[in-house]
MDTraj code that builds the backbone (N, CA, C; nanometers):
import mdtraj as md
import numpy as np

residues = "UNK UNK UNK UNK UNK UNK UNK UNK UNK UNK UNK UNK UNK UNK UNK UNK UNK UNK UNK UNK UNK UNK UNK UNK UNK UNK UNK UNK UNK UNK UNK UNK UNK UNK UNK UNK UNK UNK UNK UNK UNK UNK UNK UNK UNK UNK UNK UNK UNK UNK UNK UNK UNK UNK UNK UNK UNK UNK UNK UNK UNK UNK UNK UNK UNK UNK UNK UNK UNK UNK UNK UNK UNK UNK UNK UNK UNK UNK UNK UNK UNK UNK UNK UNK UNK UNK UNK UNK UNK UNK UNK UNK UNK UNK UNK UNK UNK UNK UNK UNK UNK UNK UNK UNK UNK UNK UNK UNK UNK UNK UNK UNK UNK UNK UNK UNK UNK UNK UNK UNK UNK UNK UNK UNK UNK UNK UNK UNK UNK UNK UNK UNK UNK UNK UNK UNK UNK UNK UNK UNK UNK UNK UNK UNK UNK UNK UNK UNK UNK UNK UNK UNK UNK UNK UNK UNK UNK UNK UNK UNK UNK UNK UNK UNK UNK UNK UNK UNK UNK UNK UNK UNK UNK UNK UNK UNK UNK UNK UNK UNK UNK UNK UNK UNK UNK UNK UNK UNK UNK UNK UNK UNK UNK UNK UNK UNK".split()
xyz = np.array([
    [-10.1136, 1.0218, -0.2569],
    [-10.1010, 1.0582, -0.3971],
    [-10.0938, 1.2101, -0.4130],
    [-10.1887, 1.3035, -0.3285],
    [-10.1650, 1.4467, -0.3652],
    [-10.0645, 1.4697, -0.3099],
    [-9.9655, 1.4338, -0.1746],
    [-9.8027, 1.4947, -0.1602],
    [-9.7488, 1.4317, -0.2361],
    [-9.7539, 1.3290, -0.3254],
    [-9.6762, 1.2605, -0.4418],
    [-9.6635, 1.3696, -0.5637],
    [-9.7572, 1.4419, -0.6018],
    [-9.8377, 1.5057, -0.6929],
    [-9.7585, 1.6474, -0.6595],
    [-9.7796, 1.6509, -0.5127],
    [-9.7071, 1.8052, -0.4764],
    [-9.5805, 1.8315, -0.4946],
    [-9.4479, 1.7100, -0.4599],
    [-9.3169, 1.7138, -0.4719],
    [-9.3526, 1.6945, -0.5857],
    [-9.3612, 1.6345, -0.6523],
    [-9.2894, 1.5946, -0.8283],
    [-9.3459, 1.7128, -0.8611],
    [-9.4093, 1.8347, -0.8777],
    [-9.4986, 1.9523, -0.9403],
    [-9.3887, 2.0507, -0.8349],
    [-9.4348, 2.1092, -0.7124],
    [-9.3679, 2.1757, -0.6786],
    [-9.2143, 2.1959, -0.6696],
    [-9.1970, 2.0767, -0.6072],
    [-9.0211, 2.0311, -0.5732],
    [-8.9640, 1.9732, -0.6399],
    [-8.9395, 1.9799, -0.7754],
    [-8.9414, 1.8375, -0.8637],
    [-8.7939, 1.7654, -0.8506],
    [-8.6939, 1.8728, -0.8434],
    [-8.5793, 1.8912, -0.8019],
    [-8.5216, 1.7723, -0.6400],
    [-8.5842, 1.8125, -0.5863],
    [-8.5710, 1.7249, -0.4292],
    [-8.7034, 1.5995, -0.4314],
    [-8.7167, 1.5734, -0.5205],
    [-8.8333, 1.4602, -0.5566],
    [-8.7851, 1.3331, -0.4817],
    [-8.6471, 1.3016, -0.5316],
    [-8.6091, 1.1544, -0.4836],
    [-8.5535, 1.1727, -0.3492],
    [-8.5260, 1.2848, -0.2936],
    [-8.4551, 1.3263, -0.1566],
    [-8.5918, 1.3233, -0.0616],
    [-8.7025, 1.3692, -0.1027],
    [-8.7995, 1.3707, -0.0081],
    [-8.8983, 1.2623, -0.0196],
    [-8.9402, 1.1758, -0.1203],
    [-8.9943, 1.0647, -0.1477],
    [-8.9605, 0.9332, -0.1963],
    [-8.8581, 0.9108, -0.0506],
    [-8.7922, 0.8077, -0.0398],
    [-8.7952, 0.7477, 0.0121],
    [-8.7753, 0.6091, 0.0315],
    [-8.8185, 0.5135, 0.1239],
    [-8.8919, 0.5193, 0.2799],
    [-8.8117, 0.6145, 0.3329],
    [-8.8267, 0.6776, 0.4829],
    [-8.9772, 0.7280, 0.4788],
    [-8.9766, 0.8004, 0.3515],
    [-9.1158, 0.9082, 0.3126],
    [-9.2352, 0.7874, 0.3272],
    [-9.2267, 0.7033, 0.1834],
    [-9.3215, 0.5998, 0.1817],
    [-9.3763, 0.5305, 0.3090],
    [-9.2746, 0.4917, 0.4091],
    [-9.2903, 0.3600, 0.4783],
    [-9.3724, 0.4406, 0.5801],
    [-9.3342, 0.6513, 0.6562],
    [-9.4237, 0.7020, 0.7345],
    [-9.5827, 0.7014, 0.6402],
    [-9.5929, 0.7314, 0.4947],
    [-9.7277, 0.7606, 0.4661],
    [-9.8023, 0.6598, 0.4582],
    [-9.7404, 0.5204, 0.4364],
    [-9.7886, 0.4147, 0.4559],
    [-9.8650, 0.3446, 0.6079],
    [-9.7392, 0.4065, 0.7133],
    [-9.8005, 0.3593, 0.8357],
    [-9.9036, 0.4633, 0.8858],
    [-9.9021, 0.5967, 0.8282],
    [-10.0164, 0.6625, 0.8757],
    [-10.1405, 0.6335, 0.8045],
    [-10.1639, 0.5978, 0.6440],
    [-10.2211, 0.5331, 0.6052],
    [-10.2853, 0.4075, 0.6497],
    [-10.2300, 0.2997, 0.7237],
    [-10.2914, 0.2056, 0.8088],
    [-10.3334, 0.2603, 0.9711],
    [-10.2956, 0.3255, 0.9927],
    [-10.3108, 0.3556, 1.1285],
    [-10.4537, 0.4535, 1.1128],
    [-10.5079, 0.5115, 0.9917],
    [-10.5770, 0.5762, 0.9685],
    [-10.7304, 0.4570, 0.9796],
    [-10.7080, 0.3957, 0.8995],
    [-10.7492, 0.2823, 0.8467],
    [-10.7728, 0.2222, 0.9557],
    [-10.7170, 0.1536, 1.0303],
    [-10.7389, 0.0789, 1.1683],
    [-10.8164, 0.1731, 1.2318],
    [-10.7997, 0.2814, 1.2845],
    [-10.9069, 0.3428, 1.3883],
    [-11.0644, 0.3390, 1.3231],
    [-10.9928, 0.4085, 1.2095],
    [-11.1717, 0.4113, 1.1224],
    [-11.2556, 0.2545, 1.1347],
    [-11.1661, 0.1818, 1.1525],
    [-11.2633, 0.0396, 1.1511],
    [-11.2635, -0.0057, 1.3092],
    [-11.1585, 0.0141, 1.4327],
    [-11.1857, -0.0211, 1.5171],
    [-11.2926, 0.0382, 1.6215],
    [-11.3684, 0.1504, 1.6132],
    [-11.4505, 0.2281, 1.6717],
    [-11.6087, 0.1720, 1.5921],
    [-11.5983, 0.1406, 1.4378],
    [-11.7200, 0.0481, 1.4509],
    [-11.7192, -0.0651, 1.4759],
    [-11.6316, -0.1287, 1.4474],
    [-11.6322, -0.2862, 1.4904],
    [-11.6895, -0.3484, 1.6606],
    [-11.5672, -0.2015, 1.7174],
    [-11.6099, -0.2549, 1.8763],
    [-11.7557, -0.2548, 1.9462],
    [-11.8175, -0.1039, 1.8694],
    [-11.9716, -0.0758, 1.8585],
    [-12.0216, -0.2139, 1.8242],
    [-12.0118, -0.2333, 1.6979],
    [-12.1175, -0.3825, 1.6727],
    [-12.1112, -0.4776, 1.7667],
    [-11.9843, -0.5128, 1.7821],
    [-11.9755, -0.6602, 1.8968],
    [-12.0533, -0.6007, 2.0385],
    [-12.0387, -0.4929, 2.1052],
    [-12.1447, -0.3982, 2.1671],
    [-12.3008, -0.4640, 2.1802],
    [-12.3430, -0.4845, 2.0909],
    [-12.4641, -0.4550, 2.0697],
    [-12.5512, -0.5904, 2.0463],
    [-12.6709, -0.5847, 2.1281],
    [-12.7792, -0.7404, 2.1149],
    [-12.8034, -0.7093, 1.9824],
    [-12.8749, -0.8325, 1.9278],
    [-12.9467, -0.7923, 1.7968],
    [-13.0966, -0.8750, 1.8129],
    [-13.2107, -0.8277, 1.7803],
    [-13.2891, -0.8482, 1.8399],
    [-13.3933, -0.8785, 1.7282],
    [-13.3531, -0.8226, 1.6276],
    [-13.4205, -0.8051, 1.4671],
    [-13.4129, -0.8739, 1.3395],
    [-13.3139, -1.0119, 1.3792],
    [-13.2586, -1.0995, 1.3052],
    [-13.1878, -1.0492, 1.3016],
    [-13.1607, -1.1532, 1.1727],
    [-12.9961, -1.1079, 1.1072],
    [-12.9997, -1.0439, 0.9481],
    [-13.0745, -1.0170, 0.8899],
    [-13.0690, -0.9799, 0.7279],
    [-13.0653, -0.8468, 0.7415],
    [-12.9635, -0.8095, 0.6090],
    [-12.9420, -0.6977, 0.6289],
    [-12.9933, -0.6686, 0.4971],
    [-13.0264, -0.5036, 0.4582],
    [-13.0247, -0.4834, 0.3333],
    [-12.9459, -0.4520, 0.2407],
    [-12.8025, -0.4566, 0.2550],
    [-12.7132, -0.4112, 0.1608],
    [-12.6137, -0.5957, 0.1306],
    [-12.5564, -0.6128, 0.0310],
    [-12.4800, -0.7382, 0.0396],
    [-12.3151, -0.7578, 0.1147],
    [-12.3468, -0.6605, 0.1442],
    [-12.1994, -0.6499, 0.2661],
    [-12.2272, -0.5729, 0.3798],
    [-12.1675, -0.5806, 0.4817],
    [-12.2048, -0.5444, 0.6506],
    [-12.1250, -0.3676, 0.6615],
    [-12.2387, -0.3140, 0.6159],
    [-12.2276, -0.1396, 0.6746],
    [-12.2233, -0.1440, 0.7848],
    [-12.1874, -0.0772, 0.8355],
    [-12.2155, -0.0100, 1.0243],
    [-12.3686, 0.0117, 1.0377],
    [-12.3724, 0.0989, 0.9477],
    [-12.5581, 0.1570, 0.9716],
    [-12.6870, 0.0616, 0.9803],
    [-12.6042, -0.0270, 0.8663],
    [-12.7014, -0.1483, 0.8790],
    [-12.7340, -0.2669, 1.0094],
    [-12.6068, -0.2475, 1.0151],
    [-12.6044, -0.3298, 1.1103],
    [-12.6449, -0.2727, 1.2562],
    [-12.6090, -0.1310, 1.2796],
    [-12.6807, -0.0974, 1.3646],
    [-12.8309, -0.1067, 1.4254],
    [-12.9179, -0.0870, 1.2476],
    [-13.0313, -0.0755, 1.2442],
    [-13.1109, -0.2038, 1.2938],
    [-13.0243, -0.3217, 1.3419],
    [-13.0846, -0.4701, 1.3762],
    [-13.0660, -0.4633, 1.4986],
    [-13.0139, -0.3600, 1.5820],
    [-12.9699, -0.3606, 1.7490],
    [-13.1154, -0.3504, 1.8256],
    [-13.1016, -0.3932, 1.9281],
    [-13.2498, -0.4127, 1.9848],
    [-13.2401, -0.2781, 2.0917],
    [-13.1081, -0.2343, 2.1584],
    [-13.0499, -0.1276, 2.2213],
    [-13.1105, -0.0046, 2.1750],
    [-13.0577, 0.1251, 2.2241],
    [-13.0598, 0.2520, 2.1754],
    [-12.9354, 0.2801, 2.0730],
    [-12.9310, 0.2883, 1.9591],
    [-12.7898, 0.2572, 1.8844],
    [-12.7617, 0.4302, 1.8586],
    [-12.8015, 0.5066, 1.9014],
    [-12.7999, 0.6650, 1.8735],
    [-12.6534, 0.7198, 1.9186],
    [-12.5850, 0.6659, 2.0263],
    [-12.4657, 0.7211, 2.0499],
    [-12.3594, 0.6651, 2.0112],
    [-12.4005, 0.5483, 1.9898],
    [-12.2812, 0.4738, 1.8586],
    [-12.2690, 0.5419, 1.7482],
    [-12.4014, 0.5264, 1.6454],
    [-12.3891, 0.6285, 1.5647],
    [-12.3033, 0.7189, 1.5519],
    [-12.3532, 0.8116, 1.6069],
    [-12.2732, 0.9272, 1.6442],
    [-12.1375, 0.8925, 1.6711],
    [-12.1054, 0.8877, 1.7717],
    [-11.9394, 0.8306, 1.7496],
    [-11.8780, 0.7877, 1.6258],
    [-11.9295, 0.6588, 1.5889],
    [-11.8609, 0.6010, 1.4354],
    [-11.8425, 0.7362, 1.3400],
    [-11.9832, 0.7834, 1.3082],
    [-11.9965, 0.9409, 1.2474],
    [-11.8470, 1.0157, 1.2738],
    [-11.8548, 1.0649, 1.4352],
    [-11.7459, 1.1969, 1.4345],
    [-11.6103, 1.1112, 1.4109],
    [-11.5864, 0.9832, 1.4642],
    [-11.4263, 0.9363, 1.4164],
    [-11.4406, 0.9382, 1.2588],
    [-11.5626, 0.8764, 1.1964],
    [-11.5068, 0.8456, 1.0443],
    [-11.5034, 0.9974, 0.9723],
    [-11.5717, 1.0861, 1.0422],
    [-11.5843, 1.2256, 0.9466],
    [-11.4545, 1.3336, 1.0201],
    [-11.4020, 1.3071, 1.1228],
    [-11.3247, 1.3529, 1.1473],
    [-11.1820, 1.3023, 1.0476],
    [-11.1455, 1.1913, 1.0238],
    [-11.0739, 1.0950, 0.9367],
    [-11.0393, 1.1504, 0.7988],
    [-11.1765, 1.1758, 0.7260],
    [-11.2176, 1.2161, 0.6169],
    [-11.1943, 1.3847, 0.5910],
    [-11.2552, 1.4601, 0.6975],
    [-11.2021, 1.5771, 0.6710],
    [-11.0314, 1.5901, 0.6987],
    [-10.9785, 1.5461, 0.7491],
    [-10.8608, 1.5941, 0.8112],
    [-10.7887, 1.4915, 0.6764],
    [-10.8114, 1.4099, 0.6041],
    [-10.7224, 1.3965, 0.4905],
    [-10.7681, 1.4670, 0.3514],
    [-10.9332, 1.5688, 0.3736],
    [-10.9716, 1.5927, 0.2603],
    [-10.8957, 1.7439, 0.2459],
    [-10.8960, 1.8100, 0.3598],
    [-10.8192, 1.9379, 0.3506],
    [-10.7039, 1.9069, 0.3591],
    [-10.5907, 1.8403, 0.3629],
    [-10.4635, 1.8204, 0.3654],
    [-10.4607, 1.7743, 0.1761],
    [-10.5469, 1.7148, 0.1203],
    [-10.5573, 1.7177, 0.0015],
    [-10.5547, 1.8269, -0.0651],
    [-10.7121, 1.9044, -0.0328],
    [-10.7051, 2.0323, -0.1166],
    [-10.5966, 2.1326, -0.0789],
    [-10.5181, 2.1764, 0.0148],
    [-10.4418, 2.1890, 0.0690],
    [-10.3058, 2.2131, -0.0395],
    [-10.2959, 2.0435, -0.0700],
    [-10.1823, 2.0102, -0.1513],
    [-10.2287, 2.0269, -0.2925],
    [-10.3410, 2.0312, -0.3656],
    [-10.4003, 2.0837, -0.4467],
    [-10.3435, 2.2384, -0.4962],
    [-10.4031, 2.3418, -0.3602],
    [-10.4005, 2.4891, -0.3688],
    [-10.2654, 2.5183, -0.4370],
    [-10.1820, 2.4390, -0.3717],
    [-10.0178, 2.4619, -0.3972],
    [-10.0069, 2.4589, -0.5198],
    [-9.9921, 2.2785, -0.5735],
    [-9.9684, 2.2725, -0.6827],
    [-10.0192, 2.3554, -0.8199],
    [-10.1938, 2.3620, -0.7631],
    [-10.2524, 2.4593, -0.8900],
    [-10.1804, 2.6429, -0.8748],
    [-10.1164, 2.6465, -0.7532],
    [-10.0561, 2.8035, -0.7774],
    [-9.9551, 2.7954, -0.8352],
    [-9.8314, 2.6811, -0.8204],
    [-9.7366, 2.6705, -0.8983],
    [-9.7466, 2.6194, -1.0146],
    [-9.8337, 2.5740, -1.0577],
    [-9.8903, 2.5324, -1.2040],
    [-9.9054, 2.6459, -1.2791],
    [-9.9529, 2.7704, -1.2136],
    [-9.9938, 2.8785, -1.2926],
    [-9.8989, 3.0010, -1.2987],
    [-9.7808, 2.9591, -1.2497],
    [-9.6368, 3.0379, -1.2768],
    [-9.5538, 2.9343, -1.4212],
    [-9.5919, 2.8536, -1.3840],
    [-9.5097, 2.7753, -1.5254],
    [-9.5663, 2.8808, -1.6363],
    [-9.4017, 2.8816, -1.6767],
    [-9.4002, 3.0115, -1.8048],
    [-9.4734, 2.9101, -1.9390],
    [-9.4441, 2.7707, -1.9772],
    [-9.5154, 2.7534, -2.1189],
    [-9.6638, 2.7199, -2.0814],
    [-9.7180, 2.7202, -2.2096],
    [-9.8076, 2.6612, -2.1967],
    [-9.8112, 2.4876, -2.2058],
    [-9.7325, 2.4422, -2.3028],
    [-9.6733, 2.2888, -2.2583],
    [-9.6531, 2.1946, -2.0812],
    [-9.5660, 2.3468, -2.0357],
    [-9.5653, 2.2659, -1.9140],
    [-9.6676, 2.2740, -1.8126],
    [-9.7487, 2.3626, -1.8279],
    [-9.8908, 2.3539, -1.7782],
    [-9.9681, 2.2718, -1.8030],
    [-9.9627, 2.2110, -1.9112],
    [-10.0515, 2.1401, -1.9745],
    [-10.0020, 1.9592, -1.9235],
    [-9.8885, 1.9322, -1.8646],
    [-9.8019, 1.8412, -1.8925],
    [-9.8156, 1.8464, -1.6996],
    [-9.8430, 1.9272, -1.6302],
    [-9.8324, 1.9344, -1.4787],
    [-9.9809, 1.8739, -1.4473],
    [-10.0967, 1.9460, -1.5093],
    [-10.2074, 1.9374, -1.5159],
    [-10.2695, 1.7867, -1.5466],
    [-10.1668, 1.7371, -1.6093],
    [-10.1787, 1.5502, -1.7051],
    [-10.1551, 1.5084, -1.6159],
    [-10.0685, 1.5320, -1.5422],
    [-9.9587, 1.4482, -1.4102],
    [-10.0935, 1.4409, -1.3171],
    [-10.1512, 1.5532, -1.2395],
    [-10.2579, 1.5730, -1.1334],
    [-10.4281, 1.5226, -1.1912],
    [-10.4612, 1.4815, -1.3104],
    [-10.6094, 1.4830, -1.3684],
    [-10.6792, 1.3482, -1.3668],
    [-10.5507, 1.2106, -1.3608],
    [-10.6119, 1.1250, -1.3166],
    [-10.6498, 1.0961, -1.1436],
    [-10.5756, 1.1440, -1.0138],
    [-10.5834, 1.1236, -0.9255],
    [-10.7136, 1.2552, -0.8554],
    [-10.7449, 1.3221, -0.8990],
    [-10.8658, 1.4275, -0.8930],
    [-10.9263, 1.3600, -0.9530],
    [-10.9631, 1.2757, -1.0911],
    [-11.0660, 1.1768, -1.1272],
    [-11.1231, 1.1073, -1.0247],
    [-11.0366, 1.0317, -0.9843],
    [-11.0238, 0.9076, -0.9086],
    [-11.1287, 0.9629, -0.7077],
    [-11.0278, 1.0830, -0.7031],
    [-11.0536, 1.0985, -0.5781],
    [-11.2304, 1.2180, -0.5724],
    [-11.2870, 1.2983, -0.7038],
    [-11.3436, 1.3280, -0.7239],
    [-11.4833, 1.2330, -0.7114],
    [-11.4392, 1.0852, -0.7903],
    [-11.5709, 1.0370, -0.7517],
    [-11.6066, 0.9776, -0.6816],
    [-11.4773, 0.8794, -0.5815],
    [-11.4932, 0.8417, -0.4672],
    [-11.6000, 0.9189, -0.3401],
    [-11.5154, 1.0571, -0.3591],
    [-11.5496, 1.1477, -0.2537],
    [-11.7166, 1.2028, -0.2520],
    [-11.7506, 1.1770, -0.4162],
    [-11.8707, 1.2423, -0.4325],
    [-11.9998, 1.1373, -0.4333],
    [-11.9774, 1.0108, -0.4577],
    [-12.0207, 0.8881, -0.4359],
    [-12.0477, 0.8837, -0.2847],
    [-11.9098, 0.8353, -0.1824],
    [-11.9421, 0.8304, -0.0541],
    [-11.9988, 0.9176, 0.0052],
    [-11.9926, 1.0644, -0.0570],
    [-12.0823, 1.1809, 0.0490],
    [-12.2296, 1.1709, 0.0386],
    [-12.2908, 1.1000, -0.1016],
    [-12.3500, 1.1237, -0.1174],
    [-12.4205, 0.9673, -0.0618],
    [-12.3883, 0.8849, -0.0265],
    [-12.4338, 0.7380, 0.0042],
    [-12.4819, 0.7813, 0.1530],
    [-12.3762, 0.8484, 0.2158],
    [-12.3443, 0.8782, 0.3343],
    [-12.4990, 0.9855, 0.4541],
    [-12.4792, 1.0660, 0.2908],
    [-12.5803, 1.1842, 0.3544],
    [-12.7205, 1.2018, 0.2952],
    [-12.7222, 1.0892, 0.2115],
    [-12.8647, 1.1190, 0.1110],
    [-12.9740, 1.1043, 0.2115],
    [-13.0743, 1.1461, 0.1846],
    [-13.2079, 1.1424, 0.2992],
    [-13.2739, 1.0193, 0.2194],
    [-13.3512, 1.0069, 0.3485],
    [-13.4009, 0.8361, 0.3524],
    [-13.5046, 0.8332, 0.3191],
    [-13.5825, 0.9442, 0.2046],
    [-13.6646, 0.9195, 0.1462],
    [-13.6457, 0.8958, 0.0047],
    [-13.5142, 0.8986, -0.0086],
    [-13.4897, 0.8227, -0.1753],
    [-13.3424, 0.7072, -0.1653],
    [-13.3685, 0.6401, 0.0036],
    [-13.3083, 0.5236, -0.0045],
    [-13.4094, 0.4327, -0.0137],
    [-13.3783, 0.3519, -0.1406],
    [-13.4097, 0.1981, -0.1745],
    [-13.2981, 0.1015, -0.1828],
    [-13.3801, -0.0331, -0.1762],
    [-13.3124, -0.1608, -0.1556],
    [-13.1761, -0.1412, -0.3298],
    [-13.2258, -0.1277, -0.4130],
    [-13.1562, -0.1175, -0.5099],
    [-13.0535, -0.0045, -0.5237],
    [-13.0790, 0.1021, -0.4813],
    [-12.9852, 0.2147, -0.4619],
    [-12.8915, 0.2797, -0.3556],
    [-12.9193, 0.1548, -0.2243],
    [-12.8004, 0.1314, -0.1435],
    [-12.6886, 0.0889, -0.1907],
    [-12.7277, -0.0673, -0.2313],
    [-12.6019, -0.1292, -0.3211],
    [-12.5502, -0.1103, -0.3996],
    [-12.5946, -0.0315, -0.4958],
    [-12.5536, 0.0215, -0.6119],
    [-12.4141, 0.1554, -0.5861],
    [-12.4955, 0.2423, -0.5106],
    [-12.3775, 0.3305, -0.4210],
    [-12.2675, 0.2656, -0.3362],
    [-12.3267, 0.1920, -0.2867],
    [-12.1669, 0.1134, -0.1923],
    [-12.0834, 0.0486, -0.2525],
    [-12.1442, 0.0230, -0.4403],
    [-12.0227, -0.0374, -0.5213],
    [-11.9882, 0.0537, -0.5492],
    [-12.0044, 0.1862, -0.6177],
    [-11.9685, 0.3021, -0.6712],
    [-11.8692, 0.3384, -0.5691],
    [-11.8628, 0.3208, -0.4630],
    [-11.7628, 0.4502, -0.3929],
    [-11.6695, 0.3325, -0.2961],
    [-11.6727, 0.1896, -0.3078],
    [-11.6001, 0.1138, -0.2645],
    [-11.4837, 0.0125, -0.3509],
    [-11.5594, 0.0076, -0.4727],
    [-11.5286, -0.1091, -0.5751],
    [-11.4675, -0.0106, -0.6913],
    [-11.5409, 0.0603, -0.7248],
    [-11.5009, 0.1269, -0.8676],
    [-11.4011, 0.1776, -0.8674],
    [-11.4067, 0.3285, -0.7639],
    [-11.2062, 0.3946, -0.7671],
    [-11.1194, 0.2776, -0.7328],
    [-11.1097, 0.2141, -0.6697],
    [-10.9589, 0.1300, -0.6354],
    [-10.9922, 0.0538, -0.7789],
    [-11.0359, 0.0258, -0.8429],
    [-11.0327, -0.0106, -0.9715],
    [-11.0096, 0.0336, -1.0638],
    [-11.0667, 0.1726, -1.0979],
    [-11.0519, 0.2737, -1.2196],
    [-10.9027, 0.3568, -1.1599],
    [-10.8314, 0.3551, -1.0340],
    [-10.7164, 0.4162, -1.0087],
    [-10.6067, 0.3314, -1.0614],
    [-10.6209, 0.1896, -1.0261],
    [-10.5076, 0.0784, -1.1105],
    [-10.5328, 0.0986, -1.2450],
    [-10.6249, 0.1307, -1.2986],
    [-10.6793, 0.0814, -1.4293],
    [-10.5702, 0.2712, -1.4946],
    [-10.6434, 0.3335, -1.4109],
    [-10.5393, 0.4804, -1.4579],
    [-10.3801, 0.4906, -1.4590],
    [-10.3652, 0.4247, -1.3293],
    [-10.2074, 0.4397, -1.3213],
    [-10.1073, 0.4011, -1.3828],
    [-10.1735, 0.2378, -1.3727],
    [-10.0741, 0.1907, -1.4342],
    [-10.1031, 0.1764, -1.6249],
    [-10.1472, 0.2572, -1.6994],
    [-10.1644, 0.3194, -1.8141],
    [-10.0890, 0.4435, -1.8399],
    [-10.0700, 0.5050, -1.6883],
    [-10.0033, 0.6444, -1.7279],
    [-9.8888, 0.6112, -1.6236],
    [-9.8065, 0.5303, -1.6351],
    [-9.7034, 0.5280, -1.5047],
    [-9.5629, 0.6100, -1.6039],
    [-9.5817, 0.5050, -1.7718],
    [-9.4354, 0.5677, -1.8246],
    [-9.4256, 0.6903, -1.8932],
    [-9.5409, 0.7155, -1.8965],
    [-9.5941, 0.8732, -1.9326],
    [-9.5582, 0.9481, -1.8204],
    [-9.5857, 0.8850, -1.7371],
    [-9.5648, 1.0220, -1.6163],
    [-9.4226, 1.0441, -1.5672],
    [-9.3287, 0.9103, -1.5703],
    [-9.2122, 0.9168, -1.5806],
    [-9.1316, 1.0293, -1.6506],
    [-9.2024, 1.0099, -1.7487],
    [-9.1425, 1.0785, -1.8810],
    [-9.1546, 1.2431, -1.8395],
    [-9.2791, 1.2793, -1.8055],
    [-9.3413, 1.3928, -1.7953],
    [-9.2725, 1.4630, -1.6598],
    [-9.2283, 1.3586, -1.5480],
    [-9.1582, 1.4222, -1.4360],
    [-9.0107, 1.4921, -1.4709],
    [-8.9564, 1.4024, -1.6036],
    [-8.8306, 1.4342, -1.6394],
    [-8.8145, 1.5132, -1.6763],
    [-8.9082, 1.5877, -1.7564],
    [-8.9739, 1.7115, -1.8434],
    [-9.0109, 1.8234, -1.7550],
    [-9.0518, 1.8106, -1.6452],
    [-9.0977, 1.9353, -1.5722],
    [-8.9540, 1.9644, -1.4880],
    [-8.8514, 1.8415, -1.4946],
    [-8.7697, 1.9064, -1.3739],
    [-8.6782, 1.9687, -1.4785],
    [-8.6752, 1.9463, -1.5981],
    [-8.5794, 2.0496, -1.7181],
    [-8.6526, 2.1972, -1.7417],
    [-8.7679, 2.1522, -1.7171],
    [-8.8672, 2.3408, -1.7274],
    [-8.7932, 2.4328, -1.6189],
    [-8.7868, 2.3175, -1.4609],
    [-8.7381, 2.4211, -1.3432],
    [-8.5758, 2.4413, -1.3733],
    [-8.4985, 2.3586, -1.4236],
    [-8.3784, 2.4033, -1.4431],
    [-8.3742, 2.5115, -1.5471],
    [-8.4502, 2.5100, -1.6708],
    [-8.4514, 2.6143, -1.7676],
    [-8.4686, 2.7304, -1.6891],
    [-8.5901, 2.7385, -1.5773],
    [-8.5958, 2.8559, -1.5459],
    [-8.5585, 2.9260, -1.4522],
    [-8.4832, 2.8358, -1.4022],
    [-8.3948, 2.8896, -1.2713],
    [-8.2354, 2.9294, -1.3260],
    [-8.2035, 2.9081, -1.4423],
    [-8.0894, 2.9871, -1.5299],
    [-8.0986, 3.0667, -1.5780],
])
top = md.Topology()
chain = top.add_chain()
for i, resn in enumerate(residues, 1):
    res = top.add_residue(resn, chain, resSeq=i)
    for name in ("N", "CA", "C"):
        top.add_atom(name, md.element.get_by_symbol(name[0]), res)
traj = md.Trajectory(xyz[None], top)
């Protein structure tokens, strides 16, 4: 969504030349391929591992952590591993975000009206919603200290940063899809205005 965000804002002009089928089908397969590692490095860990502690977990769906925490083993270098693949994952698409961010907000702030600033800014405010609370939810599920984890405020966070954005992002998009249509058509007449 933020190189979506970046061509239609920066490039608006070469929009359909660069985010075209070819475009989609690579961000898509790096998108799964992202996705697959992040899950095959814990998965293989769990099957790994005796469990010695039963089986109940405290959250209503199967975390890694949790499930670790039932291993009868030393689970410390699993950990760790799952950790550096999933945070390696995470940073390396969070700076390629802000990244594509920096751009757009510098070319946002050469747009001569104030309209089309305002109209670039509409285009980028639901997907910074979206990815704002995901990001701030999971960091915070992720890294909170375990003296203000409870049974009630595990689950509660793992809906917040699993369930809610992929929900409140459909719920955004497709509300602002013919708006934004509209609004792409509009910014690429600003760059022709001002490139004459």
């Amino acid at each position: 969504m933020a190189y979506d965000r970046y061509i239609a804002i920066c490039r608006p002009l070469h929009y359909e030349t660069l985010m075209g089928e070819r475009a989609c089908v690579k961000m898509a397969a790096a998108a799964w391929a992202s996705g697959f590692l992040n899950a095959v490095v814990p998965t293989a860990n769990v099957f790994s591992v005796t469990s010695c502690q039963g089986n109940v977990l405290g959250q209503f769906f199967c975390e890694i952590p949790q499930i670790l925490k039932l291993s009868c083993s030393e689970s410390y270098l699993r950990e760790v591993g799952v950790i550096v693949v999933s945070l390696s994952l995470v940073v390396g698409c969070f700076i390629l975000i802000v990244l594509s961010y920096v751009q757009i907000f510098t070319v946002m702030l050469r747009i001569p009206s104030e309209q089309g600033q305002h109209k670039a800014f509409s285009m980028c405010l639901p997907h910074l919603f979206v990815l704002s609370m995901f990001f701030s939810t999971a960091v915070f599920a992720c890294l909170k200290p375990l003296s203000i984890s409870s049974p009630g405020l595990d689950p509660a966070l793992a809906v917040l940063y699993s369930v809610l954005p992929p929900t409140l992002k459909s719920l955004i998009y497709s509300m602002r899809n013919k708006e934004r249509q509209g609004t792409l058509k509009k910014l690429i007449q600003l760059v022709v205005v001002q490139q004459q």
